[in-house]
N, C-alpha and C positions, 0 to 999 in steps of 0.2 A: 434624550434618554439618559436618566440615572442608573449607575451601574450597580446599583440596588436593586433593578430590573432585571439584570440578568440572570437567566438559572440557575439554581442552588439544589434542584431536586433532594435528597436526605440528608444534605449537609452534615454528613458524618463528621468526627474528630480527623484533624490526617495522622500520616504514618510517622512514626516518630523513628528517625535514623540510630542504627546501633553504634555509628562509629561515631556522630560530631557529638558533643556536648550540649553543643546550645543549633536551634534552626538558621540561628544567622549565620553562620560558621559554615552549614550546611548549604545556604547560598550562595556564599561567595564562594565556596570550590566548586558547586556544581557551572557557575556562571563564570566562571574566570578565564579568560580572552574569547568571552561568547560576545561579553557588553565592555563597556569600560567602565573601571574602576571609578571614575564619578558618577555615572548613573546608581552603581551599586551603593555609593555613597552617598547621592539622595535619596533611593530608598528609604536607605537605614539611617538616613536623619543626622549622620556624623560627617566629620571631615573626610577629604579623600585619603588623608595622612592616613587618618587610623584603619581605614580598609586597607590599605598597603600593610601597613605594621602586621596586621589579623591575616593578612594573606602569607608573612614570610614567617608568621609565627607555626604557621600550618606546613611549612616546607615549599611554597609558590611565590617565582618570581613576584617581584614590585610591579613591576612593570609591562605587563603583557602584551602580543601585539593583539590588536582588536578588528576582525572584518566587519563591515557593515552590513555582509551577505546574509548572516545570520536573522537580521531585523528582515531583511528583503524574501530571502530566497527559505530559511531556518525557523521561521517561526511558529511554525505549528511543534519542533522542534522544544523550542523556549517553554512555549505554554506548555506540554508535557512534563517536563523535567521541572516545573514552578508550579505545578496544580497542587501539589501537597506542602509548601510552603507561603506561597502568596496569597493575600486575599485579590477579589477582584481590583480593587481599587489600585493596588501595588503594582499587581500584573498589565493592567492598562500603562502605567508609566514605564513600567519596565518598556512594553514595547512600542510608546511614544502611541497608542491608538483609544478612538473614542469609543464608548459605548456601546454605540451602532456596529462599529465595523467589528465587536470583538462578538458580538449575538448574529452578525451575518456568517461568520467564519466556523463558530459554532452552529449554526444551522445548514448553512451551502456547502461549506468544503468537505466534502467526502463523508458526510454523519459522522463529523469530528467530535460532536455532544457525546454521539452513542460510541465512540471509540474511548472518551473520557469516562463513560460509566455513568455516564447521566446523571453526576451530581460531584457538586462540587464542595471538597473538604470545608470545612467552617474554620478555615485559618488565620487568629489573631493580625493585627497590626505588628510586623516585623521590625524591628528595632534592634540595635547593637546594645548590649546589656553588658556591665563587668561581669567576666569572669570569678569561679570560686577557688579557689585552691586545689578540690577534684577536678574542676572541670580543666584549669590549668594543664594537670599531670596528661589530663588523655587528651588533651595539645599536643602535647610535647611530644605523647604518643604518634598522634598522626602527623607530625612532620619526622620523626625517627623513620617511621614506616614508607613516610612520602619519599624521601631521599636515598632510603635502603632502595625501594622498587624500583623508582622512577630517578633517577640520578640526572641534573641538570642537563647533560649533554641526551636525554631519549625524554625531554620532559613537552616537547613542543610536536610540528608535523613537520616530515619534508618535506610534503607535498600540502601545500595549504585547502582548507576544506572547503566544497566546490569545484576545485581546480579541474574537475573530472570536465567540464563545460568547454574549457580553451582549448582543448583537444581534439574536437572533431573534427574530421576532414573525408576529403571522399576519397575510398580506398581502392587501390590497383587490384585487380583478382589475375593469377594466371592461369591461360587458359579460357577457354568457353567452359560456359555456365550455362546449362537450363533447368529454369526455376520448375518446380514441380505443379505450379500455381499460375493463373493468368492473373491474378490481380493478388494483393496482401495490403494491407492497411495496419497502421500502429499506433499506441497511444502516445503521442511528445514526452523523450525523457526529460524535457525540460519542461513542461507546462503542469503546475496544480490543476486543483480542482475547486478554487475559490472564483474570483473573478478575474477570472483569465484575459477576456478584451477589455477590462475596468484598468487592468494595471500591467499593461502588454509592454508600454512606453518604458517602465524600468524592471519586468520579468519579464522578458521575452518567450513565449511558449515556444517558438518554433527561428532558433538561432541560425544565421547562414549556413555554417559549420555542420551545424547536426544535421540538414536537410540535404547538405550535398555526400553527408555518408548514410543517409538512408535511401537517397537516390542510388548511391554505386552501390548499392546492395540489391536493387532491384525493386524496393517498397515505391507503393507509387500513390498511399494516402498515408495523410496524417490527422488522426484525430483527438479534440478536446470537449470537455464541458462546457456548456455553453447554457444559459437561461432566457426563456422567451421573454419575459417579461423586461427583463435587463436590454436586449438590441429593440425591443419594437411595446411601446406602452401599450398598457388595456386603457379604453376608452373610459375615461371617466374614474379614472385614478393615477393619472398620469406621475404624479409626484412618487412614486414609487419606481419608477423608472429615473431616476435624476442620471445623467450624462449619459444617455442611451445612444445619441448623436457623437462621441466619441467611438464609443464601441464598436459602432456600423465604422467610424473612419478607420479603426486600428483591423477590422476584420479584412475591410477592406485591402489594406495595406500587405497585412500578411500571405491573404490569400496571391495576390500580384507576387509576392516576393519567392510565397513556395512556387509559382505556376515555372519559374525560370528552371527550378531543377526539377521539373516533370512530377511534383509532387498535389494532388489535390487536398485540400480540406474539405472533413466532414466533421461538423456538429454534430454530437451528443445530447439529443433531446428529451427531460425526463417531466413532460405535458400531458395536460396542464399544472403548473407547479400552486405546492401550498401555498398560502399566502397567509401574512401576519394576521390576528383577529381587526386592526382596524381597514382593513382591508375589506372584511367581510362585514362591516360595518356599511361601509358605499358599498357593494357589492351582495346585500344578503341574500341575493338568490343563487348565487355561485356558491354556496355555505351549502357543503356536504354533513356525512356522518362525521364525528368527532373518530378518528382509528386511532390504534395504541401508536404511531408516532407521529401525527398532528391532524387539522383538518382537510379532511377531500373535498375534490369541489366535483358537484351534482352536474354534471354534463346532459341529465335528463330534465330536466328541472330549471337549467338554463341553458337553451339552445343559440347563446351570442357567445358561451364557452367555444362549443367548434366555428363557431363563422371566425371567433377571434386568433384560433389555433390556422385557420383557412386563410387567412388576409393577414395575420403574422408574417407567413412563413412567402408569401406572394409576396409580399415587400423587400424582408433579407434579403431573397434571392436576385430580386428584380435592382436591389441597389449593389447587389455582390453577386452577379451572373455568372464568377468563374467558380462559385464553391462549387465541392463536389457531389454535397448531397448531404443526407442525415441518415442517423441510426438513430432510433428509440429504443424506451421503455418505458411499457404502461401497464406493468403489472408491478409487484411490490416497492422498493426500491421508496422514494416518495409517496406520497400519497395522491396521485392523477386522479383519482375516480372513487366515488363510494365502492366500486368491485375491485381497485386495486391489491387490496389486499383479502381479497375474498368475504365480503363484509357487507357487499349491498345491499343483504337483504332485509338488513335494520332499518333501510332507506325506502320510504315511503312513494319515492317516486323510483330509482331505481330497480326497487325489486319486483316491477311492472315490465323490466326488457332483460330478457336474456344474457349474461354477461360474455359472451361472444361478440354480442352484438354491440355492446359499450367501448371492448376492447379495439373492436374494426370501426368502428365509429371516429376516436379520437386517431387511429394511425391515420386515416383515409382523409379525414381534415387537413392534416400536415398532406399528405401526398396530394392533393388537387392545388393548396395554394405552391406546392415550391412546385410544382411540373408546368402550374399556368407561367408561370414566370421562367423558369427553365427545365422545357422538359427532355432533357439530358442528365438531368441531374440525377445523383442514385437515392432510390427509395429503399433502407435498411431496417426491415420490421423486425426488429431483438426477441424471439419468443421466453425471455427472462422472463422466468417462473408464473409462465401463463398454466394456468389450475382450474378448475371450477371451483375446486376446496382444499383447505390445506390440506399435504395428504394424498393428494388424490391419485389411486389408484389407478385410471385411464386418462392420464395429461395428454397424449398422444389423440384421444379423440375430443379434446378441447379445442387442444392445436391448431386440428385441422379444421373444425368448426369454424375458427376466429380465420384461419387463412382463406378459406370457401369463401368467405364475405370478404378478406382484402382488395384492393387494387392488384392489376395485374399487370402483367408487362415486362418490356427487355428493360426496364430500368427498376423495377422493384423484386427487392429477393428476399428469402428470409434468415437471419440469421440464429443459429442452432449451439449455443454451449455444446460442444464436443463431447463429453463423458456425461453430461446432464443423463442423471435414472440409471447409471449404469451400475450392477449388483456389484458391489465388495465384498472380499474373504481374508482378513489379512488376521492373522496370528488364530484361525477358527472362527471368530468376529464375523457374521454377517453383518452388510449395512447397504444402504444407495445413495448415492453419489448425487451429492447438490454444490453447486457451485464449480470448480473445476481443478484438477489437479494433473500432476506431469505423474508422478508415482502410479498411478493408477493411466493403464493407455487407453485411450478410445479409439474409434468413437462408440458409443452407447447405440443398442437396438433402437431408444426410442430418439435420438439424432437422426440418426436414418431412415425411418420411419415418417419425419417430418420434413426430412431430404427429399425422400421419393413421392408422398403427395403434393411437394412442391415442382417437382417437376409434372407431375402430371397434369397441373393446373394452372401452368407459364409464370410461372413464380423462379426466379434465379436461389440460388444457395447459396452460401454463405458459414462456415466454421468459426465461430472462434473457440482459440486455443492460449494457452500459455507457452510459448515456447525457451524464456529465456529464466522465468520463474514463476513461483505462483505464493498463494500464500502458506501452503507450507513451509518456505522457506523466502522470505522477499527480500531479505537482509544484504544479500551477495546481487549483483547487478548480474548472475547468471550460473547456472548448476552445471557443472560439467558431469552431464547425463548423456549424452549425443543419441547413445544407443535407443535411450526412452526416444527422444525426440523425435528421432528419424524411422522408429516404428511407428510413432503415431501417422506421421507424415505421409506415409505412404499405405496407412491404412485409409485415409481422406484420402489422396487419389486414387483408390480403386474402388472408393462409397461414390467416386465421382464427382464429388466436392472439387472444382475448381477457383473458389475465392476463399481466403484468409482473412480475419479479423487477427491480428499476432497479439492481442495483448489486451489487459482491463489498463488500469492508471499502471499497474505494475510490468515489468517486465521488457519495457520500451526503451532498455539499453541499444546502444546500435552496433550491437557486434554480438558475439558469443554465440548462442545457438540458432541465431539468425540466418547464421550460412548454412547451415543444415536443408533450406527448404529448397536447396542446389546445388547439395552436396552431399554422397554421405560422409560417416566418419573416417571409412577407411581412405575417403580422397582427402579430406581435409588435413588428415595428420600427412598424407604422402606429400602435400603441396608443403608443408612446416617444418620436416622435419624427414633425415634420412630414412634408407627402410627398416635397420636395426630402431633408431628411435622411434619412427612411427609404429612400429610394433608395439614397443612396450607401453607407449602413448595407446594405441587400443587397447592393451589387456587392463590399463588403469582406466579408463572411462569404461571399460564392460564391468569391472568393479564395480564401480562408482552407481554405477544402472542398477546391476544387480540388487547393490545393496538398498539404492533406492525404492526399491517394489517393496520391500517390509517398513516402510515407512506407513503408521498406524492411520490410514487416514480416515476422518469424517469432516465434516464443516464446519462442527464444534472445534476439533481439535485443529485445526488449519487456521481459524479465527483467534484462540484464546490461547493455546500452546506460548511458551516463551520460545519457539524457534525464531522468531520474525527478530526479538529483541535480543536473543544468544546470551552471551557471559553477561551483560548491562543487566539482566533482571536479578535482586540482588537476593538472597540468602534470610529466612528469617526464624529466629529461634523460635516462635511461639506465632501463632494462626494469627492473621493480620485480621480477619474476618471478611474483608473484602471480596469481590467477587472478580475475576477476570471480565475484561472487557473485547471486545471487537478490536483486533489489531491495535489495541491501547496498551491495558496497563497488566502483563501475565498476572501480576501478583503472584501469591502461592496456593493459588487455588487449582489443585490438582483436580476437583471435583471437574471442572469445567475444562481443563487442559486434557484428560482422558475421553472425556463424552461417553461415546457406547463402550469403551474398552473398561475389561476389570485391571486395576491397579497392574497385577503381577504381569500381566500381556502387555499392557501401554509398556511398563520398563522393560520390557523382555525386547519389543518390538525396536526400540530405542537401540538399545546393545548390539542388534542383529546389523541394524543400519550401522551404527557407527563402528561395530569391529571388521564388517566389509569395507569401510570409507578408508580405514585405518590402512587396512592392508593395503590399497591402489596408492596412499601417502606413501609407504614404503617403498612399495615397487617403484617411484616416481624417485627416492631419496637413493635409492640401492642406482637408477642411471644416473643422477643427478652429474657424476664424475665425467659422464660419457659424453655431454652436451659439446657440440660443437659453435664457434662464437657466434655464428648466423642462424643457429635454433636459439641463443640462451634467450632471447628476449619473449616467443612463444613459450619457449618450458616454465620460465618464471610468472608466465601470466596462468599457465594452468595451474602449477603447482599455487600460486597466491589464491586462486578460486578455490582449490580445491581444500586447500588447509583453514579458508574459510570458512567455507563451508560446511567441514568437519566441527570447528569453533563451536559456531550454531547449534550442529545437532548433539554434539558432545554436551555442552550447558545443558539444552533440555534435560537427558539422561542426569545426568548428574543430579539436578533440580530437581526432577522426579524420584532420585533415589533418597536425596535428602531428605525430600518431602513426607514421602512415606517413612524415614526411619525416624523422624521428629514427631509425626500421627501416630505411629504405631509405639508406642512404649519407650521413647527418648533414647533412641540405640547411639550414642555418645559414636561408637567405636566409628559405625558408616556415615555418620554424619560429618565427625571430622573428616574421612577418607575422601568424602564428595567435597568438601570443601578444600579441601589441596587440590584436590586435582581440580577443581574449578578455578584458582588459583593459578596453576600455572597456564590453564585452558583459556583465563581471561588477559594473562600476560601476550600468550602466544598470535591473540586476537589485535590486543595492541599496538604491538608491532606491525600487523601489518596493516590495518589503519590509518598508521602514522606514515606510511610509506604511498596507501594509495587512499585519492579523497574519495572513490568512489564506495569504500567499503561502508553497509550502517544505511545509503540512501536510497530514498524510493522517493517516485516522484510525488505520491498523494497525502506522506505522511513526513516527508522531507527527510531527517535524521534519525533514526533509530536509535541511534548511541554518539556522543561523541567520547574523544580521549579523554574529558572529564568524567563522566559516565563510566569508563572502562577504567579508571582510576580507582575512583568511589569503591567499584567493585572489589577490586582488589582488596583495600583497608578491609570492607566489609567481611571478606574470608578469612583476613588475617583476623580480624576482632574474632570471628566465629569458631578459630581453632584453636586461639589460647581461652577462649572464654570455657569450650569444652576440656580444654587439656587440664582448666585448672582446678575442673569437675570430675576429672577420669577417677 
C-alpha cells in the first residue's frame, strides 16, 4: 500500500497556529520529549544541531528526556496533535509505521477516522525554512513567554507520563464489604482498542498489577476488543488474517494469567466485521448495501456468513476453553448487516426478513458455536441501539421482538445501557438520552422494560453503566460525584439488576468510584478520614453531585463539547470553519458543542456547574489546614480530582463564553476576560499534570493533552490578550 492510498476525505487547508510563526516551530514544541530530537531532525531535512538551537531559541531545553511509551502506548496521541501539520508521508516516519498499519488504526481502533473528522488537512512537505526578522521578534516572543510561565525548574513531569501503570497493586479494604452485585465486569485500563492480541507482547492489555487490584476490588471480568477475522480466518481469504496463530497464543496466555486472580475474559465482538473492497472482491456475495460508514455484509444473501460466525467462535473457544464468554453488537456501531444501521431495506435480499430476525440471526451463530465448545461460557447480547428505525418511537417493542427469537438460558443475558430513552429537562431543554451519562441518574423506563421481559423469558440481565466517568467528562481517570453514583446503584438493585458491565473503553480506572458498588459514601469517607473530615469530605462531594445534575447533557454535546480536552483546546480569534468531531478535535464549533441547547442555556448551564464545583474546592481548601498526616494522602487525591475536574469544566465555560463574544459582534472586553482566566485555569491544570501521569488519559484515545499541549495553550492566551489589548 502507497500512503497515497490513505484517506484524505475534503482535504481542507489545516489550521494555522496564532502563536508560532512558521509550522516547523510549531512542531518541534508540540513534539518535544514526545520523539527525539533526530527523528524531528529527519523530518525536517536538517541537522539535529539546528533543531536544538530552534528549540532553545523557543525557551526549551537542548536536550530532553525522550520515552519510547509515546510510540507504543501515545500514539493515537502523536497522530492527533500532527493531523494539522504533517502530511501522511511525515507522519508514517514520525511514528516509524507503514501504510497498512496507519489505515488499520484509522479504521479498527475506536472510529479513530470518524474522531479525526474524516478528513485529513492537505498539509505541505514540512521543512525548516530561515527565519524573517518578524518572524525572529515573535521568537523571541515565545521564549520570553515560555520562561516567564514555565521557568526551567516546573518545565518537565515529576511523575513521568504512563507512570500511572507501575502502580497497581491489589488493595487492603477494612472491614467486610458486600458488593451490591453478584457479578461486574470492566473494560482494561490498560488495553486500546486497535489490535490488542496482535501487539499483547509489547502492550500488555491486561498487566499483573492491574488485575490483582481489580480482583481485590471484587471485579471478576475483564473485557477488550477483539476481531473475528484477526483470531480465526474466513475460508477463502485467509491472507487477511496474517498472524492469527499468534493471537489465539497471546489470548491464550492472558486468559491463563487472569484465571489466577479469579479474573475471566470476555471479548468484545462487533460481527460480522466490514471488510476492505478486495475482500469483497473473493468474496462478492458477502458484499452488502454500501451504509454511510462502509460496507455491510448480506448475511441473507450469504448463508456461509453465519456458519462462519458459528465455526469461528467453536474454535476460539475450543482452543481458549477458560475465556469467559462474549458481549456483542449488531446494531450500529460497524457495519454487521445491511439492517445495522436501519438501511436494509435498500437490500434486495434483506428487505425480504424482518430485521429482528437478522439481528437474532447473527447473535445466535456466535451463541451455538462458543456454548458447543464451552457451554459455560457467558452469552452477552448488547441491545446497543437496537430500532427498527432511526428514531424510533417504540424501541422497547423491537427489543423484545429480537430477544423472543434469542437463545435462552442460565448462560445468556441481555445487556441494557442504563439511562438508554430516558427523557431529560435540564436548563427547560427537553431531550432523550442516547448513549449514557452519570449526570443524568438512571435507569430509564425503557431499561427496565427490557429488564423485565428478559426475565420473563429466562434471559439473565445485565446493566451497563459509567461509574468512574463518561464522556461528558473522560479527561479525569474519575469524577468525585459518589452521591450520583451510589444513587444510580441502588436504583439497579431494586430494578433487580444483579450483573454490571462498569464501563465502555472509558472509565476502567481501578479505583475511584469503583468502591461505591460496596460502599456508600458516607462509609468510604468514615473508613479515610476522621468524623469532622469525613463530614466536610461529604458536604463537598454532595456539591460536587449537586452541581453535576445541570450539566447540559445530550450525545451531541457529550461527544463534540471541549470538556473531554479541557484547557488543551486552544482559543481562536476568527471561525476556523471546521466542524467538531467525535471525541476528536472541539475546535470552536459551538454549533455542535451545544446541540439542542440555545447558546444563552448551554453557558448558563456551564456557570451553574462550575460555580457549585467551585464552592466544594473551597469548602475542601477552608479544611485543607485540618488534615491529619494519615488522611493527607486521601484528601490530596480528592482535592487533585476535584480541581481537575473543575479545570475541564471551567475551560468549556470559558470557551463557550468566548466563543459567543467573538460571534456575537467582537466583544474585546469578555473575550479578553475568558482568556485570563483560561490562562490561569490552563496554568492551574498543569500543574497537576505534571504531578500525576494519570491526568489527560483514557484508555481508547490514549492522551488528551500533554504538558506540551498545555504549554502551547498558554502562549496561545497570552497572544489572545495582548492581541486584543492592543485593539481595546
Amino acid at each position: 500500500m502507497d500512503h497515497s492510498e490513505l484517506p484524505a476525505g475534503s482535504a481542507p487547508l489545516p489550521l494555522t497556529t496564532l502563536v508560532f510563526p512558521s509550522r516547523w516551530q510549531n512542531f518541534i514544541c508540540r513534539n518535544w520529549g514526545l520523539v527525539t530530537p533526530e527523528k524531528i531532525a529527519h523530518l525536517l531535512r536538517v541537522p539535529v544541531s539546528e533543531v536544538r538551537r530552534a528549540a532553545e531559541d523557543m525557551g526549551l531545553e537542548s536536550t530532553p528526556a525522550v520515552s519510547p511509551k509515546w510510540l507504543t502506548k501515545g500514539y493515537l496521541t502523536l497522530i492527533r496533535n500532527n493531523w494539522h501539520l504533517l502530511n501522511y508521508e511525515q507522519l508514517l516516519e514520525l511514528l516509524e509505521w507503514t501504510p497498512e498499519k496507519m489505515a488499520y488504526t484509522l479504521k479498527e481502533e475506536d472510529f479513530f477516522w470518524h474522531k479525526l473528522g474524516q478528513l485529513k488537512p492537505a498539509c505541505p512537505p514540512l521543512r525548516m525554512t530561515p527565519l524573517t526578522e518578524e518572524e525572529q521578534k515573535q521568537t523571541a516572543w515565545i521564549k520570553k513567554q515560555t520562561e516567564h510561565f514555565f521557568p526551567a525548574e516546573r518545565r518537565s513531569r515529576t511523575e513521568a507520563a504512563f507512570a500511572f501503570a507501575d502502580l497497581y497493586g491489589a488493595r487492603s479494604v477494612s472491614g467486610e464489604r458486600k458488593s451490591l452485585f453478584d457479578f461486574t465486569f470492566i473494560h482494561s485500563y490498560a488495553a486500546s482498542c486497535g489490535d490488542v492480541l496482535g501487539e499483547a507482547e509489547f502492550n500488555d492489555p491486561v498487566p499483573e498489577n492491574l488485575m490483582a487490584q481489580y480482583s481485590s476490588m471484587g471485579i471478576r471480568g475483564v473485557w477488550f476488543h477483539a476481531i473475528l477475522y484477526l483470531l480465526c480466518p474466513i475460508p477463502g481469504a485467509e491472507h487477511f488474517s496474517v498472524n492469527w496463530e499468534k493471537r489465539v497464543e497471546n489470548l491464550k496466555k492472558i486468559v491463563a494469567r487472569c484465571k489466577k486472580y479469579g479474573i475471566s475474559i470476555y471479548l468484545y465482538l462487533n460481527e460480522p466485521r466490514t471488510m476492505p473492497e478486495a475482500f469483497y472482491a473473493l468474496k462478492p456475495r458477502w458484499r452488502g448495501i454500501d451504509t454511510r460508514n462502509a460496507i455491510a455484509n448480506c448475511t441473507t444473501a450469504a448463508p456461509e456468513i453465519l456458519e462462519y460466525l458459528e465455526s469461528s467462535l467453536e474454535k476460539i473457544f475450543t482452543a481458549v476453553p477458560d475465556l469467559g464468554g462474549i458481549f456483542t453488537i449488531t446494531m450500529s456501531e460497524n457495519a454487521t448487516s445491511c439492517h445495522s444501521g436501519c438501511e436494509g431495506r435498500t437490500c434486495p435480499s434483506c428487505s425480504r426478513f424482518p430485521m429482528e430476525k437478522i439481528v437474532a440471526d447473527i447473535n445466535a451463530a456466535m451463541e451455538r458455536g462458543m456454548h458447543r465448545a464451552a457451554p459455560d461460557a457467558e452469552m452477552i447480547y448488547y441491545d446497543w441501539a437496537w430500532r427498527s428505525k432511526p428514531g424510533d418511537p417504540e424501541p422497547v417493542k423491537f427489543k423484545k421482538a429480537v430477544m423472543d427469537l434469542l437463545p435462552k438460558g442460565r448462560h445468556c443475558h441481555v445487556n441494557c445501557v442504563s439511562e438508554w430513552g430516558m427523557e431529560t429537562s435540564v436548563g427547560g431543554v427537553r431531550g432523550t438520552l442516547a448513549d449514557y451519562s452519570i449526570s443524568q441518574v438512571g435507569p430509564s423506563d425503557e431499561a427496565r422494560a427490557v429488564w423485565a421481559h428478559a426475565n420473563e423469558i429466562s434471559l439473565g440481565t445485565v446493566a451497563k453503566v459509567q461509574i468512574n466517568n463518561s464522556w461528558e467528562l473522560a479527561g479525569v481517570p474519575y469524577l468525585p460525584v459518589p452521591y450520583l453514583i451510589r444513587e444510580h446503584l441502588e436504583n439497579l438493585r431494586e430494578a433487580g439488576v444483579r450483573a454490571l458491565m462498569l464501563s465502555w473503553t472509558l472509565g476502567g480506572y481501578p479505583g475511584g468510584n469503583l468502591e461505591l458498588v460496596s460502599a456508600t459514601p458516607e462509609e468510604l469517607a468514615a473508613e479515610k478520614f476522621s468524623p469532622a473530615m469525613a463530614e466536610t469530605v461529604c458536604r463537598a462531594w454532595k456539591l460536587f453531585s449537586e452541581g453535576f445534575r445541570n450539566f447540559p447533557f445530550c450525545v451531541g454535546t457529550a461527544y463534540n463539547a471541549p470538556t473531554n480536552f479541557g484547557p488543551m483546546n486552544q482559543l481562536h480569534l476568527h471561525p476556523t470553519g471546521y466542524r467538531a468531531t467525535m471525541v476528536g478535535f472541539p475546535y470552536d464549533d459551538l454549533r455542535a458543542w451545544r446541540s439542542i441547547y440555545p447558546e444563552e442555556i448551554f453557558e448558563e448551564q456551564f456557570r451553574l456547574v462550575c460555580t457549585q464545583w467551585q464552592q466544594g474546592l473551597e469548602l475542601l481548601e477552608s479544611a485543607a489546614g485540618s488534615v491529619a498526616p494519615e488522611e493527607a494522602e486521601a484528601f490530596e487525591e480528592l482535592r487533585r480530582m476535584a480541581t481537575a475536574s473543575f479545570c475541564h469544566l471551567n475551560a468549556c465555560y470559558q470557551q463557550i463564553r468566548f466563543t459567543r463574544a467573538r460571534d456575537n459582534g467582537f466583544q474585546k472586553e469578555i473575550m479578553a476576560e475568558c482568556a485570563r482566566n483560561e490562562l490561569e485555569n490552563t496554568r492551574l491544570l498543569y500543574e497537576i499534570a505534571r504531578k500525576d501521569s494519570r491526568m489527560g488519559f483514557e484508555a481508547s484515545n490514549h492522551y488528551f493533552y500533554t504538558l506540551n499541549d498545555l504549554r502551547e495553550k498558554v502562549l496561545n492566551c497570552q497572544y489572545v490578550i495582548e492581541y486584543l489589548e492592543r485593539r481595546a
